[in-house]
C-alpha positions in Angstrom: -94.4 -100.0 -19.6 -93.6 -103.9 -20.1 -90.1 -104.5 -18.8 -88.2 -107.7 -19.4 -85.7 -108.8 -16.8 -82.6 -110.8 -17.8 -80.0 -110.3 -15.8 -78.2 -113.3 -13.4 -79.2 -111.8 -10.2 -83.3 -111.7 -11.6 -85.1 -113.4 -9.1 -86.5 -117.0 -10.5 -90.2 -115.9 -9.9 -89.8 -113.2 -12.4 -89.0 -115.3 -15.7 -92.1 -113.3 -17.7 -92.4 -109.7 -18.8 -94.6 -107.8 -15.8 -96.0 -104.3 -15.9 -94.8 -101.8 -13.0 -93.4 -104.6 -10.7 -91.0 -103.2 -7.3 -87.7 -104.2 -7.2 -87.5 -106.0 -3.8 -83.7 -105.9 -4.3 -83.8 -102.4 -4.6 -83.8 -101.6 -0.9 -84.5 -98.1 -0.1 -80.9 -97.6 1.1 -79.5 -98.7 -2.2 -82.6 -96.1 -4.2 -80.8 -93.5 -2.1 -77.2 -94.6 -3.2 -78.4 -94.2 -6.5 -80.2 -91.0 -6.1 -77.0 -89.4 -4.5 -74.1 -90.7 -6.8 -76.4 -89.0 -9.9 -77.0 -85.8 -7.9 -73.9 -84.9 -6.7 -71.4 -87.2 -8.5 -72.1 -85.8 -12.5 -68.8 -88.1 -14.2 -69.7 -88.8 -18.0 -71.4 -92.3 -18.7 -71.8 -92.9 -14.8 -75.8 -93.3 -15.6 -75.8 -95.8 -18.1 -73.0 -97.7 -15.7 -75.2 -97.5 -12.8 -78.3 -98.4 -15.3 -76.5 -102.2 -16.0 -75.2 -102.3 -12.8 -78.2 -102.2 -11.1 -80.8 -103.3 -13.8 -82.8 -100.1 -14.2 -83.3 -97.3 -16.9 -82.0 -94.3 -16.9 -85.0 -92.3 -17.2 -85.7 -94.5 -13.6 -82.3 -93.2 -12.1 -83.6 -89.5 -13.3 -86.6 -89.8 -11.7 -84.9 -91.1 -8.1 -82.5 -88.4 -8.5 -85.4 -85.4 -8.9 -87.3 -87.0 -5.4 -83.9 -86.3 -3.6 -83.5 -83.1 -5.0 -87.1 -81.8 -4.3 -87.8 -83.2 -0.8 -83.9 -83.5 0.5 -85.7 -81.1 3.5 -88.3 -83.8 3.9 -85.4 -86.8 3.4 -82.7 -85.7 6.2 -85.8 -84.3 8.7 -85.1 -80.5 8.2 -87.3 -78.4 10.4 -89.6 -76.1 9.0 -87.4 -72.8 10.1 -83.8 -73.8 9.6 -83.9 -72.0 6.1 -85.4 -68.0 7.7 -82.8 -69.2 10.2 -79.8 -68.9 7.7 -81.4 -66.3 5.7 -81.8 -64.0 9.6 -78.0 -64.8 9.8 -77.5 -63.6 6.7 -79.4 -60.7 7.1 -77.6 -59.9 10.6 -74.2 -60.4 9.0 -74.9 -58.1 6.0 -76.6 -55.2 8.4 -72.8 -55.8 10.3 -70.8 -55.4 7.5 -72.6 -52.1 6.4 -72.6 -50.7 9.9 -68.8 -51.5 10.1 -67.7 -50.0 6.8 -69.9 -46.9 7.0 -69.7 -45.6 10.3 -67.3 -47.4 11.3 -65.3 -46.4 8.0 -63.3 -50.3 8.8 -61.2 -51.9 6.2 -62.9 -55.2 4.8 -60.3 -57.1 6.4 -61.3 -55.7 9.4 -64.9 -56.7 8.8 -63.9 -59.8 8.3 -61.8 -60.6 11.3 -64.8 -58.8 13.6 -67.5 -60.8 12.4 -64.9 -63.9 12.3 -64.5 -63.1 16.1 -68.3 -62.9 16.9 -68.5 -66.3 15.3 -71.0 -64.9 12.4 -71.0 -66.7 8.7 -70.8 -64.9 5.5 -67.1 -63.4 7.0 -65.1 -63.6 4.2 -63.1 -60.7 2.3 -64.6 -61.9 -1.1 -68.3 -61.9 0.6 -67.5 -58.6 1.8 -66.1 -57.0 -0.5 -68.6 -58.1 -3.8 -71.9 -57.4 -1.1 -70.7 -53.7 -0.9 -70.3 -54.2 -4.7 -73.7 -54.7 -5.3 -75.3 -52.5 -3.0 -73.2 -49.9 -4.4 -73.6 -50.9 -7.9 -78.0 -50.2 -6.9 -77.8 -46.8 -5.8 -77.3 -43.8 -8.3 -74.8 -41.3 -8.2 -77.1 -38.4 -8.7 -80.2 -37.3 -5.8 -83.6 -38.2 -6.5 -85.0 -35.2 -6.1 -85.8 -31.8 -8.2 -86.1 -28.3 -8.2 -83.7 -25.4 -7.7 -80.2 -25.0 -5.6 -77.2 -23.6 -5.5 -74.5 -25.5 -7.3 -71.5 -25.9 -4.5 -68.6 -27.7 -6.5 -65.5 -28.9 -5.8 -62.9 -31.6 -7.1 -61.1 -34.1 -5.2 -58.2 -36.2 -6.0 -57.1 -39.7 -5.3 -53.8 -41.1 -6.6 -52.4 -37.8 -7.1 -54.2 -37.3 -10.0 -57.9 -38.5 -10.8 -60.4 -36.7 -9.5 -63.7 -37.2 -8.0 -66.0 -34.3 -8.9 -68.7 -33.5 -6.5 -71.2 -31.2 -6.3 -72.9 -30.1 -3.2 -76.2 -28.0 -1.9 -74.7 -25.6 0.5 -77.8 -24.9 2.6 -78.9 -28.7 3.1 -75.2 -30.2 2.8 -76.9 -32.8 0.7 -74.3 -34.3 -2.2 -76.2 -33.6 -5.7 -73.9 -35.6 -7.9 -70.5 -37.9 -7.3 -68.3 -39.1 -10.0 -64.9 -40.9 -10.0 -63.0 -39.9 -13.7 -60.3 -41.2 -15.6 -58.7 -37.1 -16.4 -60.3 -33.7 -14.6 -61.1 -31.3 -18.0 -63.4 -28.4 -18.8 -65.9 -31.0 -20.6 -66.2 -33.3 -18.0 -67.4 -30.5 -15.4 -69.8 -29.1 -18.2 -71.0 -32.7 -17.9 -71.5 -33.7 -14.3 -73.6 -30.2 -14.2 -75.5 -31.1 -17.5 -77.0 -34.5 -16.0 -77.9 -32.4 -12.8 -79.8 -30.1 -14.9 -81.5 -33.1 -17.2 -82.5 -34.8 -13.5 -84.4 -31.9 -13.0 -82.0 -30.0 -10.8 -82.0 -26.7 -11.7 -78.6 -24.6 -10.6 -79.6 -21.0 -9.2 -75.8 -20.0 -9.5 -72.4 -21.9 -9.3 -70.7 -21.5 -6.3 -66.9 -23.1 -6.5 -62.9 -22.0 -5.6 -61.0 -20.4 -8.5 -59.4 -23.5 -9.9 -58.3 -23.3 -13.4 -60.6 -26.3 -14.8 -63.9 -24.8 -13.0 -63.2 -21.2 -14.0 -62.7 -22.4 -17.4 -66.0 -24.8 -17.3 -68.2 -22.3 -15.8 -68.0 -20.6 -19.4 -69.7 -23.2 -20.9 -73.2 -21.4 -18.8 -72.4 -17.8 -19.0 -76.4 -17.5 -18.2 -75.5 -18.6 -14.8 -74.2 -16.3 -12.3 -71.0 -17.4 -10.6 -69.8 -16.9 -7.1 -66.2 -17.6 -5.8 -65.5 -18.5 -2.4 -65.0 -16.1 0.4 -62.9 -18.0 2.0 -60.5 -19.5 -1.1 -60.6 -15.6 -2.5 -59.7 -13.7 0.9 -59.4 -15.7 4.3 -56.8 -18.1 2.9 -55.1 -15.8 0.9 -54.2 -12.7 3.2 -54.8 -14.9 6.0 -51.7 -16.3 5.8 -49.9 -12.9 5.8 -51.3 -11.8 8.9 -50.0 -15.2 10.7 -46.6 -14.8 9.7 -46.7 -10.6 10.2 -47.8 -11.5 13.7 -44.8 -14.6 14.3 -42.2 -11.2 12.6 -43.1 -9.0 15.6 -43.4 -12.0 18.1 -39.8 -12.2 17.2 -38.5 -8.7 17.0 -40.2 -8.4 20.4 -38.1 -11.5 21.5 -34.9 -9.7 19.9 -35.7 -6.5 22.1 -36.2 -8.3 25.4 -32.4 -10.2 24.3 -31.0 -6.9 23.9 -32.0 -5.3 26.8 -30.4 -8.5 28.9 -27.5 -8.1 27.3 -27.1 -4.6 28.1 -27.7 -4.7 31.8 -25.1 -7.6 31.8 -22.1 -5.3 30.3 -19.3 -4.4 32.3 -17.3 -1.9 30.3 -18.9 1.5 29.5 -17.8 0.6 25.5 -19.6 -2.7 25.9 -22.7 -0.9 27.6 -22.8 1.9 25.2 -22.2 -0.9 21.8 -25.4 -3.4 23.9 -27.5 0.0 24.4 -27.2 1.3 20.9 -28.2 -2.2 19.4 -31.2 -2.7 22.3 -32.2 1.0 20.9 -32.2 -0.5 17.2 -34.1 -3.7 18.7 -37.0 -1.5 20.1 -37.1 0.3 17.0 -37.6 -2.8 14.6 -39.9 -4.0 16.9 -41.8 -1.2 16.9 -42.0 -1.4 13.1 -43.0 -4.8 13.0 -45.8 -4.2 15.6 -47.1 -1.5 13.6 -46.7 -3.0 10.7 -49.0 -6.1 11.9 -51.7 -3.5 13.2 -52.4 -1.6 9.8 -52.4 -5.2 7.7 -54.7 -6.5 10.7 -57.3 -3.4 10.4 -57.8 -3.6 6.5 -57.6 -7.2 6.7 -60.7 -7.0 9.5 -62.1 -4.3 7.5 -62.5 -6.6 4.5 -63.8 -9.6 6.6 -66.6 -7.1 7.7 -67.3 -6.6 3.9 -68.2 -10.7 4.0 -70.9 -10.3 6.4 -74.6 -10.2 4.8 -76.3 -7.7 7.2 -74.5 -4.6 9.1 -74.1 -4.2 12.8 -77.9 -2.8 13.1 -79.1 -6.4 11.4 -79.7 -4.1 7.9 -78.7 -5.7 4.6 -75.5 -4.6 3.1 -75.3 -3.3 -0.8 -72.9 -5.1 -3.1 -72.0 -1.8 -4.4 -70.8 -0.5 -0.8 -69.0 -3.7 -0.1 -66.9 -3.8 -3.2 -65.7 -0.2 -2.9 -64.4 -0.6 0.7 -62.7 -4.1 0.1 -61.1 -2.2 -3.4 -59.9 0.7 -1.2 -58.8 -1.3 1.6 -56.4 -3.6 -0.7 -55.2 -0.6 -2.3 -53.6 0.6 0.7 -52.5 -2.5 1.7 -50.2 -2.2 -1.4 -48.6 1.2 0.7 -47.6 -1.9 3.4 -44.5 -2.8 1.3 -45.2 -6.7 2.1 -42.9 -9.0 -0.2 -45.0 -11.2 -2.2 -48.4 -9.6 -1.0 -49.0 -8.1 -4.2 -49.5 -11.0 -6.4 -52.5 -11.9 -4.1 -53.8 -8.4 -3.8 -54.1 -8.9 -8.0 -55.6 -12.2 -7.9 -58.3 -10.6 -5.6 -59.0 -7.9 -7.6 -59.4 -10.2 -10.3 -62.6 -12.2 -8.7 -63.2 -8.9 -6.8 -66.7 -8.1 -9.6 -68.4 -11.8 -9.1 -66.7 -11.6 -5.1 -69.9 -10.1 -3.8 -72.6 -11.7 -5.8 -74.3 -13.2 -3.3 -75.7 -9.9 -1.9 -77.3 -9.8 -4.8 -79.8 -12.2 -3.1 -80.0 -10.6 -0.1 -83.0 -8.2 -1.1 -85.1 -11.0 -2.4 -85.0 -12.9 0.8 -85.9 -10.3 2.9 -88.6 -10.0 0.6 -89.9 -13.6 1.1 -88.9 -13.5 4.4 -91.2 -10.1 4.9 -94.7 -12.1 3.6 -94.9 -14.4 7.1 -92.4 -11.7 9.7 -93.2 -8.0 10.4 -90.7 -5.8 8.7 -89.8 -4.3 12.5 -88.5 -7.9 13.4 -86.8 -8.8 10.3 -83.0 -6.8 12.0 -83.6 -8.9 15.0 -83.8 -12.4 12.8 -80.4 -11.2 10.6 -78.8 -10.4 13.9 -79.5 -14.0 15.3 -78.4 -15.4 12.3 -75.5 -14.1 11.8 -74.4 -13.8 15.2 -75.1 -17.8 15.1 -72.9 -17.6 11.8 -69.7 -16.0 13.4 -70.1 -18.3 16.6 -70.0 -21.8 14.0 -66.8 -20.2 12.0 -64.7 -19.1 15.4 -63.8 -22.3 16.4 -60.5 -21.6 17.9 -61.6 -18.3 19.9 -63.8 -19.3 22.5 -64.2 -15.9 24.2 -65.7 -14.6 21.0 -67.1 -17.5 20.1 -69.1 -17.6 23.6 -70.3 -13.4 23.1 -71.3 -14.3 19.5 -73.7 -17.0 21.0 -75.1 -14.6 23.5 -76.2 -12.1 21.1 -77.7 -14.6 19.2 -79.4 -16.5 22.2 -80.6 -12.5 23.5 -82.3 -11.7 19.9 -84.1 -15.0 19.8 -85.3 -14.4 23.6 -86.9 -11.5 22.9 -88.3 -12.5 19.6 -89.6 -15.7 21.6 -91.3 -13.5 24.5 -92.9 -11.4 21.2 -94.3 -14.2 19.3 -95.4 -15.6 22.6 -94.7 -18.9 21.4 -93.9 -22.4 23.2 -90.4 -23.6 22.8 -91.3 -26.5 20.5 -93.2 -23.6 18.1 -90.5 -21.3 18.3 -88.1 -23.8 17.5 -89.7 -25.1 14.4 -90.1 -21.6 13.5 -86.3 -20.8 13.9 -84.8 -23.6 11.8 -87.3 -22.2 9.0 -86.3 -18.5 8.8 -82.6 -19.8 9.0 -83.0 -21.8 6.5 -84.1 -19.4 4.0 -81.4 -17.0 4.9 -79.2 -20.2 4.7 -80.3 -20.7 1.1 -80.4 -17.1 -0.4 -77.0 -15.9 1.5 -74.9 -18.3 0.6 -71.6 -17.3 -0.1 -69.0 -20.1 1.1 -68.2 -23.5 -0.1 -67.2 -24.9 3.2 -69.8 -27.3 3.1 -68.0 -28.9 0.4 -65.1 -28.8 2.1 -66.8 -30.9 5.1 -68.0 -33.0 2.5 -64.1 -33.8 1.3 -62.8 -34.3 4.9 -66.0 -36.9 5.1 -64.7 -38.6 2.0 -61.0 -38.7 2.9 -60.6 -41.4 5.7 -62.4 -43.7 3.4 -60.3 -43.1 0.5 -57.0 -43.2 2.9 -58.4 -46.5 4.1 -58.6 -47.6 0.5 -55.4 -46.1 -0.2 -57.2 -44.2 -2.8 -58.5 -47.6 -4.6 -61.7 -46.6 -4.8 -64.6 -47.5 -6.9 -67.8 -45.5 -8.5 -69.9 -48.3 -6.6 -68.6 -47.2 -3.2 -68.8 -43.9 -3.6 -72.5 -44.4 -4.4 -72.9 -46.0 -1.5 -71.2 -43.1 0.7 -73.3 -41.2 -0.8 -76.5 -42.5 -0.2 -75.6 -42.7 3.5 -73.9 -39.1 4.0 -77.4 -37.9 2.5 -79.5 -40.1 4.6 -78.0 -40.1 7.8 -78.4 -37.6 10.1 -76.3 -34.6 11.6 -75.3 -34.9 15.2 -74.6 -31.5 16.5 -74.4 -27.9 14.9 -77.0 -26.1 12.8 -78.7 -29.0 11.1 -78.7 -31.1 14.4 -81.3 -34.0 14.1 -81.8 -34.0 10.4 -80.9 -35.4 7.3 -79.4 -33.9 4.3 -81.7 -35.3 2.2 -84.8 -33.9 4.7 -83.3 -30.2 4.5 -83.0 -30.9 0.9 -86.5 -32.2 0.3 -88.7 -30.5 3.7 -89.8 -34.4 4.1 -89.1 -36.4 7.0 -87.7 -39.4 6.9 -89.8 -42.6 8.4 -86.6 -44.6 9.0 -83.0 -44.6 9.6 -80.5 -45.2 6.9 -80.0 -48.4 6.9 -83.1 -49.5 6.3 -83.7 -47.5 4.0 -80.6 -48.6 2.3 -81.4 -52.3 2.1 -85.3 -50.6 0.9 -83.7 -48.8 -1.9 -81.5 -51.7 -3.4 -84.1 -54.1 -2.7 -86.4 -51.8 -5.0 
């Protein structure tokens, strides 16, 4: 290009046109001035002012202004690693802030004020709060994975009033399916279980509480079986009678002892024979309350012993036996005269034909169960198991927590010294055969319940503002972290789920998944 120069300040050597000439006047200092004012200082007609100010075109100025911009590195001597050195900081504040919220279960404002305090970058609440966002925003709300389980489903509210439906495989405690909605209705249950069963998750029967909304929804598949809740339909129910039975003779027995002081401290044989006569009526009421107590606790035990899978000599028990004694036992419980016992005797009876479903698949494990153990060992296995069962439900009875666990630990002993296995062997061996009886016995839906007490100091943290993202998130981590005592020690949800170990921990495979 053939440039003309005009202006006053053109040196006097350069009076003719000349063809890509150097500015001598434009020192490299002021090239840089130039560069920096059109890269970072964008104000409207500021080119073509610096073009007559300094003599040059504007496609010139462009060109200055892309050699800054591509080698600034190169310009302000950069090393080579300071950029993996920001992105490692990064990295190192983001594994923080998911460590923190997760297991830590900290508000962001926490976070922020931790990795403030360790002097890390990327601290702030808006960071924070829009990285969990995003990572939540990656993840689905429904397992990858397919095949058949038993549906365990429950709802859970926040604000009072909108519920989080979640549905739960009771022998791997792996969460199926999470959703936060607007309303809880009959559709939206039929729903979440429709896109469990177009993932390929196939439900083997529904096993929920006797809310209104899930009884009502469960219609919508009368071709799968249902099973209520032990627990919901019986322990918490008539529990509560036997609590406050027991509390009623605690204090008649109180009333009796008060009596009796009161009549050795008369004086006057009217007083003594007015305090003797109402000691007498003392020890007769609380002779009636203590026997009262005793018949509600024996057909209240005798229905308990209806809820367990295998009888006392490790044999399976029939549905057929189990509802007969639990109908004749709350039939006589209506002989008790107990005030408001008899509403709940009538919602049992209700649930009492779908109660004892799940001995339906009693028979059908034993049968899979018989293909790899001998039929002679198969009572000491159900004895084990469900001595192991009883043991994980008495929490608050150590003494027969501690005899449940030596029955159990005896049967495995001396299947152990049979198989003449090594402990690793027998172990391995073990957590299979209880995991099948896990899966076809399963008759509670306290593993949702866990679930729901997982949930709730998050969504107390919140204070119940909690979005579909971070529930996703949750999720992902209650399925892929793993359980630190009890049954399923050492293992993952998502391993029982899937019988495939996982090669990492969570959190990598977290940052894997989004990353995909």
């Amino acid at each position: 290009m053939i440039h003309s120069i005009s202006l006053k300040e053109e040196p006097s050597s350069l009076t003719s046109p000349v063809k890509f000439f150097r500015r001598e006047d434009l020192t490299v200092e002021k090239r840089f001035k130039i560069a920096s004012i059109s890269l970072f200082f964008r104000v409207k007609g500021g080119k073509s002012g610096m073009a007559k100010r300094h003599g040059v075109s504007r496609t010139f100025i462009y060109q200055l202004r892309d050699q800054l911009a591509g080698g600034m590195h190169t310009i302000f001597g950069a090393s080579s690693h300071a950029q993996p050195e920001r992105f490692s900081a990064r990295q190192q504040a983001e594994q923080f802030i998911l460590l923190l919220r997760l297991i830590g279960g900290c508000s962001i404002g926490a976070i922020s004020l931790v990795l403030d305090a360790l002097e890390m970058p990327f601290n702030s609440t808006g960071f924070i709060s829009q990285y969990l966002q995003s990572k939540g925003a990656g993840l689905p709300n429904i397992v990858d994975w397919q095949g058949k389980v038993i549906f365990g489903s429950d709802e859970l509210f926040i604000l009072g009033r909108q519920p989080i439906l979640l549905t739960v495989d009771p022998a791997s405690g792996a969460i199926l399916h999470i959703e936060k909605l607007a309303s809880l209705t009959k559709a939206a249950w039929q729903q979440h279980w429709q896109c469990l069963r177009e993932k390929g998750i196939e439900p083997i029967k529904l096993l929920s509480d006797e809310g209104t909304t899930l009884r009502a929804a469960r219609e919508g598949f009368p071709e799968i079986a249902w099973q209520p809740d032990t627990f919901h339909a019986i322990s918490l129910r008539l529990g509560v009678f036997q609590q406050r039975l027991l509390r009623q003779a605690e204090k008649a027995m109180e009333q009796e002892y008060k009596r009796e002081d009161k009549k050795h401290s008369a004086k006057s044989p009217g007083m003594k024979q007015k305090q003797h006569q109402s000691w007498e009526q003392a020890c007769q009421n609380s002779l009636q309350a203590l026997r009262l107590y005793e018949d509600f606790r024996f057909l209240y035990q005798c229905i308990l012993e209806q809820n367990q899978v295998f009888q006392a000599d490790g044999q399976a028990r029939l549905r057929t036996s189990a509802e007969a004694e639990t109908r004749m036992a709350l039939e006589l419980m209506r002989t008790l005269s107990i005030p408001r016992l008899n509403k709940e005797l009538d919602e049992i009876l209700h649930v009492l034909p779908d109660l004892y479903a799940f001995l339906d698949g009693v028979q059908p494990t034993i049968a899979l169960l018989s293909k790899t153990i001998e039929p002679a060992l198969l009572p000491f296995w159900t004895c084990a198991w469900q001595a192991e069962k009883k043991a994980s439900k008495a929490k608050n009875n150590y003494p027969y927590q501690k005899r449940c666990k030596d029955k159990a630990a005896l049967a495995l002993e001396l299947l152990q010294q049979h198989y003449q296995m090594d402990k690793k062997s027998f172990e391995t061996l073990r957590q299979s055969t209880f995991l099948t009886l896990d899966a076809g016995c399963a008759q509670s839906s306290a593993i949702v319940e866990c679930v729901n007490s997982f949930l709730r100091p998050y969504l107390n943290e919140c204070r119940d503002q909690i979005s579909q993202e971070f529930l996703q998130l949750l999720m992902f981590y209650y399925n892929h972290r793993r359980f630190q005592r009890g049954k399923r020690k050492g293992k993952a949800p998502i391993e029982i789920l899937s019988d495939k170990p996982l090669d990492e921990n969570w959190l990598n495979l977290l940052l894997q998944e989004v990353k995909a």
